[in-house]
C-alpha positions, 0 to 999 in steps of 0.5 A, spaced: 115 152 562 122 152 564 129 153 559 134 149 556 141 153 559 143 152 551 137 155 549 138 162 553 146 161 551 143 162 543 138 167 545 143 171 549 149 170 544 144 173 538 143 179 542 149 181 544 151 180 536 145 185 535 148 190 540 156 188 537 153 191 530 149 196 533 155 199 537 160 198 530 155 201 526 153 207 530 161 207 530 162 208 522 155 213 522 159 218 527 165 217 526 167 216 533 165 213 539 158 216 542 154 214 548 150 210 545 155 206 541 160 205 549 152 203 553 152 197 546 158 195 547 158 194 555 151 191 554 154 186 548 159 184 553 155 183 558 149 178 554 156 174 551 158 173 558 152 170 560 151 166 554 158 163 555 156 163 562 150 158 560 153 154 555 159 152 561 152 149 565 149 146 559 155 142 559 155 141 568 148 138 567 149 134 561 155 131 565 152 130 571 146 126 568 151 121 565 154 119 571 
């Protein structure tokens, strides 16, 4: 079954949102920044990327098909 481009932007975003809070809440839990609240945050860039980078090909498919 294949994916919409826009719905693996929505699954994506929600993930790297996940990853932003974890990151955030890891931060105010120690008081400063671990390991684990860094690889969060790289992970969450990572995911927003790729989900803004699958709503720009939503969009290419979307205007190609109208043509």
């Amino acid at each position: 079954m294949i994916r919409s481009p826009l719905s693996l932007a929505v699954l994506y975003l929600f993930i790297g949102c996940m990853f932003v809070f974890w990151a955030v809440t890891d931060v105010r839990k120690a008081g400063d920044w671990t390991f684990l609240s860094i690889f969060c945050a790289i992970f969450a860039t990572f995911d927003i990327y790729t989900a803004i980078r699958y709503i720009k090909l939503h969009y290419k498919i979307k205007k190609m098909n109208q043509k």
